[in-house]
N, C-alpha and C positions, 0 to 999 in steps of 0.2 A: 517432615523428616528431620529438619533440625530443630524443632521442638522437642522432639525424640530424645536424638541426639543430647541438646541442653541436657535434658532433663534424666537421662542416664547419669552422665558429668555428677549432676549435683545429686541425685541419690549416691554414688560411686563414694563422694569428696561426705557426705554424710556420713555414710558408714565407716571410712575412715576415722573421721573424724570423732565417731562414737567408740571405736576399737580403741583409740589412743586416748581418750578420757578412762576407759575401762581398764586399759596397760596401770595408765597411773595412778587410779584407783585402788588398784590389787597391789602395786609397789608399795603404797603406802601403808596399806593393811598388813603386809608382811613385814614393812619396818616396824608398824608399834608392835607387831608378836615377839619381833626378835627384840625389840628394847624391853621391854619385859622379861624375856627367857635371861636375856645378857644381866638385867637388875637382879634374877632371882639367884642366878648362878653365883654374882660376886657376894653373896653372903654365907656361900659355902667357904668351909673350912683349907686354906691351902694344903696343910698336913691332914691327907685322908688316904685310906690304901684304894685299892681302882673297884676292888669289889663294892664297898660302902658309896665310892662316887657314881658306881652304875647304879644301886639302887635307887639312892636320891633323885638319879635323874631320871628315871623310871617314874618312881612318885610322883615326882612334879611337871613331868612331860607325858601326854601319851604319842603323839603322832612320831613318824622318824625324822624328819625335818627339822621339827623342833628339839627333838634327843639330839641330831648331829652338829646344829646348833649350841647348842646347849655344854658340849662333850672341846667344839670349839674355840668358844667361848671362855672354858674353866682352866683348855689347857693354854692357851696364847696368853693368860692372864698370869699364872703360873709355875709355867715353866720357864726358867732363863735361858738363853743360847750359850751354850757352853764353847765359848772361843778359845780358850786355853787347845781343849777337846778336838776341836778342828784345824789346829794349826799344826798340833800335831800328826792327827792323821794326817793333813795336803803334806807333811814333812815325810812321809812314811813313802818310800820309790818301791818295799815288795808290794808283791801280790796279796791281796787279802788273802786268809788262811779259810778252806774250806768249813764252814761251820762244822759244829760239833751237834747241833741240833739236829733230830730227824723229825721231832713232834714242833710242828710251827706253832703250834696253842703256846708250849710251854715256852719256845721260845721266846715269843711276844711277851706273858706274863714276863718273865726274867728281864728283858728290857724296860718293861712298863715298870716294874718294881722299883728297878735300879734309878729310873729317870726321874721319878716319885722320889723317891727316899734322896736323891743329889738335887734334888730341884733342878736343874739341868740338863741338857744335853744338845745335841746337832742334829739335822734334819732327818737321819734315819730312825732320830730315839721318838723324836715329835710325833714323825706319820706312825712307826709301829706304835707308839701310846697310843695316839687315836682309834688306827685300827684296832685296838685290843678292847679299846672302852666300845666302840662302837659293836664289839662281836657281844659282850657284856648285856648292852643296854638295846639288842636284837635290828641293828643295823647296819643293812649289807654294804660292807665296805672293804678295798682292797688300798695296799700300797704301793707307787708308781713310783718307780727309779728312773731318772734320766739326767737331764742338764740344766742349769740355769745360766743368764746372763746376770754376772753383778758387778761385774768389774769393767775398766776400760778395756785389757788387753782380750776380753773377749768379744768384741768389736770385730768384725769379719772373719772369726772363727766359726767355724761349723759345730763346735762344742764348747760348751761356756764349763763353770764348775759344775763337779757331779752333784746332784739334789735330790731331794724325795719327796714326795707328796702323797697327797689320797684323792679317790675318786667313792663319792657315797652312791650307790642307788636308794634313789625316791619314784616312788610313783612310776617305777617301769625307765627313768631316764638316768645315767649318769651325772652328776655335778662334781666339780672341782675345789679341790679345797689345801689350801697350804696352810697347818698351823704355826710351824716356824715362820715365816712373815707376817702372817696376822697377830706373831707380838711384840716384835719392834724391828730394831734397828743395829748393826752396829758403827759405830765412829770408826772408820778406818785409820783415822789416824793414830787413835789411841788403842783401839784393838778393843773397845769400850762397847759391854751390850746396851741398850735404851729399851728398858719396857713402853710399846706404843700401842694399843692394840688396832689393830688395819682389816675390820670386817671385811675389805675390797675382796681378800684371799678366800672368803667363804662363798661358795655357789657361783664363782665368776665365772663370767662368759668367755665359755674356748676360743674367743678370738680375741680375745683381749689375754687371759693366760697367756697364750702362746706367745705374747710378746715378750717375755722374759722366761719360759719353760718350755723347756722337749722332752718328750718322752722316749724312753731305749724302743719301744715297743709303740706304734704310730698311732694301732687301733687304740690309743688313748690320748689323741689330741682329739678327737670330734670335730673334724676342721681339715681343709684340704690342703695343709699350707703342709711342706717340704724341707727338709734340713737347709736346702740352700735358700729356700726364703727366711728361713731360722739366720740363718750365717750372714745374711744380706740386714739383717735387723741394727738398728741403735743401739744405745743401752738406756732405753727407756727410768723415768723417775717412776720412783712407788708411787705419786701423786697423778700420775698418768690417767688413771682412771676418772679424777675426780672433775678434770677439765673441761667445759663444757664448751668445744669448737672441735671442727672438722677438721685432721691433721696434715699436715704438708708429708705427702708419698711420692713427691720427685725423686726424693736424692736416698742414697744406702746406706747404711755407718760407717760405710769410709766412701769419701766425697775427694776426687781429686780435682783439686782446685790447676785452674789455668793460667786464670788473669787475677786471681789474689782477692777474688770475692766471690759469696757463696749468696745464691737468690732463695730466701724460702716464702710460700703461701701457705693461708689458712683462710679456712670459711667462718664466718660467725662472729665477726667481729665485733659485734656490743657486748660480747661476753669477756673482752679484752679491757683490762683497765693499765699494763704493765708488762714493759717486754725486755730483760736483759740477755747479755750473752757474756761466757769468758772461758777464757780459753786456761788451758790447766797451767794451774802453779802460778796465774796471772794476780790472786790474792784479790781482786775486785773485778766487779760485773761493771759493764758499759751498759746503758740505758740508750734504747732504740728506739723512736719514732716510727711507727709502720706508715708505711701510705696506706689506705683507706679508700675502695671503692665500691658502695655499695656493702655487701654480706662479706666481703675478700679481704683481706689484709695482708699486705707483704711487707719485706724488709729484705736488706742486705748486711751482709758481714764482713768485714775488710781482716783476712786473713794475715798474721804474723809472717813475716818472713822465715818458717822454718821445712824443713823436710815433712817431717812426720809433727802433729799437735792433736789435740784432742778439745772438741768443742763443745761449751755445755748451752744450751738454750731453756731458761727459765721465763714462764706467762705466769701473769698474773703473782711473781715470786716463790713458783712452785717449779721444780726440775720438770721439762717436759722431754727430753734427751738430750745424752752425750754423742756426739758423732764421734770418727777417727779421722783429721784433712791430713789428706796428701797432697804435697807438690808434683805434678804432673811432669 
């Protein structure tokens, strides 16, 4: 019986273990496809109309994945984020004006044209381009309106900035895809865009999305997670993704502190080479020592004596979240 038994175990830990040789097999094979599509597309022309760019990408792609790649790709590289654009509208307290559009095709084109011909625009102009190339180049795609986290004062709100994205179907399953963040960045300070392009945004796993986006409409998270799990969130770094350990899910983004120190844990600690923290407007990071036990790695924070602060914790010199401390 316990021969049996063993020997389930290691057939069991076997076929794991072949399934996740297999995972990272196919990962790989899908990144040289995409670094390929991503080489062929930057040698297309930025000044093209969307008709000419759907063709080309027709030509040169057949399957949709690689078209909606591809369509990803040409626009994150592109298109600039139009900041002037956006400060104005967050400036704008009416009500949007009921469109004047009743035909959606045309309206799209009209956007897409406009976004094309300015080389810019804001997250609505981004996803409806997308969607219009992707209706183009025969891939099913819609636009998703809801929220984002960017900022600190969205830190224990239930709704961040309003935002847009797309959702492509492949192969019978929905995938996520932002092209306004898969192409940079901007400097808050200076109000400054930074062309960066951030593949993370293309095909990302709705549990990791959701860590910085809500949808107005839920059947479009893929994921059982709740506004007030939304509201209870950090404000996660775009580099979030790339970090290779298990993240500390103690504490909420806003942490009220007692006794003027904050405990955090992470699993995976050889993946750890660097660990600062700082607190806003502090102008420098403190370098942290974690203890060390085994796979675990913890540390502490020795909070500022103020009311209300905001905490940034950066591994390996990459943002891994901002919290919001309160004094209790």
């Amino acid at each position: 019986m316990r021969q049996a038994v063993g020997t389930h175990i290691e057939r069991v830990t076997l076929n794991n273990t072949i399934t996740i040789i297999l995972l990272l097999f196919c990962k790989s094979i899908l990144a040289q496809e995409y670094y390929k599509v991503d080489s062929i597309v930057k040698t297309y022309s930025p000044n093209i109309k969307t008709e000419e760019l759907a063709k080309q990408i027709c030509k040169d792609f057949e399957s949709e994945d690689l078209k909606a790649r591809a369509i990803f790709t040409w626009v994150s590289n592109n298109v600039q984020y139009d900041v002037k654009k956006y400060l104005k509208v967050k400036r704008q307290k009416k009500k949007t004006k009921k469109s004047k559009w009743i035909n959606h095709y045309q309206y799209e084109k009209s956007v897409s044209k406009k976004t094309l011909r300015k080389g810019k625009g804001i997250c609505g102009d981004y996803a409806v381009l997308y969607k219009h190339l992707c209706d183009l180049t025969g891939v099913d795609c819609v636009v998703i309106s809801g929220y984002s986290k960017t900022e600190n004062k969205d830190i224990g709100r239930k709704f961040g900035e309003k935002h847009a994205w797309n959702a492509v179907m492949i192969n019978g399953e929905w995938n996520l895809v932002d092209a306004t963040w898969g192409a940079g960045y901007v400097i808050n300070e200076s109000n400054k865009f930074v062309f960066q392009f951030n593949d993370y945004y293309f095909f990302t796993n709705p549990e990791y999305f959701f860590l910085r986006h809500f949808p107005r409409k839920t059947n479009w998270l893929f994921t059982e997670k709740t506004k007030e799990d939304f509201k209870n969130l950090p404000l996660y770094g775009h580099n979030y993704n790339h970090l290779d350990y298990e993240t500390d899910k103690s504490h909420d983004g806003v942490i009220l502190v007692q006794n003027d120190t904050i405990n955090f844990e992470f699993k995976n600690a050889k993946s750890v080479s660097s660990i600062y923290y700082e607190f806003n407007n502090q102008g420098f990071g403190e370098r942290i020592t974690p203890n060390i036990e085994g796979e675990i790695f913890s540390f502490k924070v020795v909070c500022r004596k103020r009311r209300t602060d905001y905490l940034k914790i950066f591994i390996n010199r990459h943002l891994y979240a901002t919290y919001k401390v309160k004094a209790k």
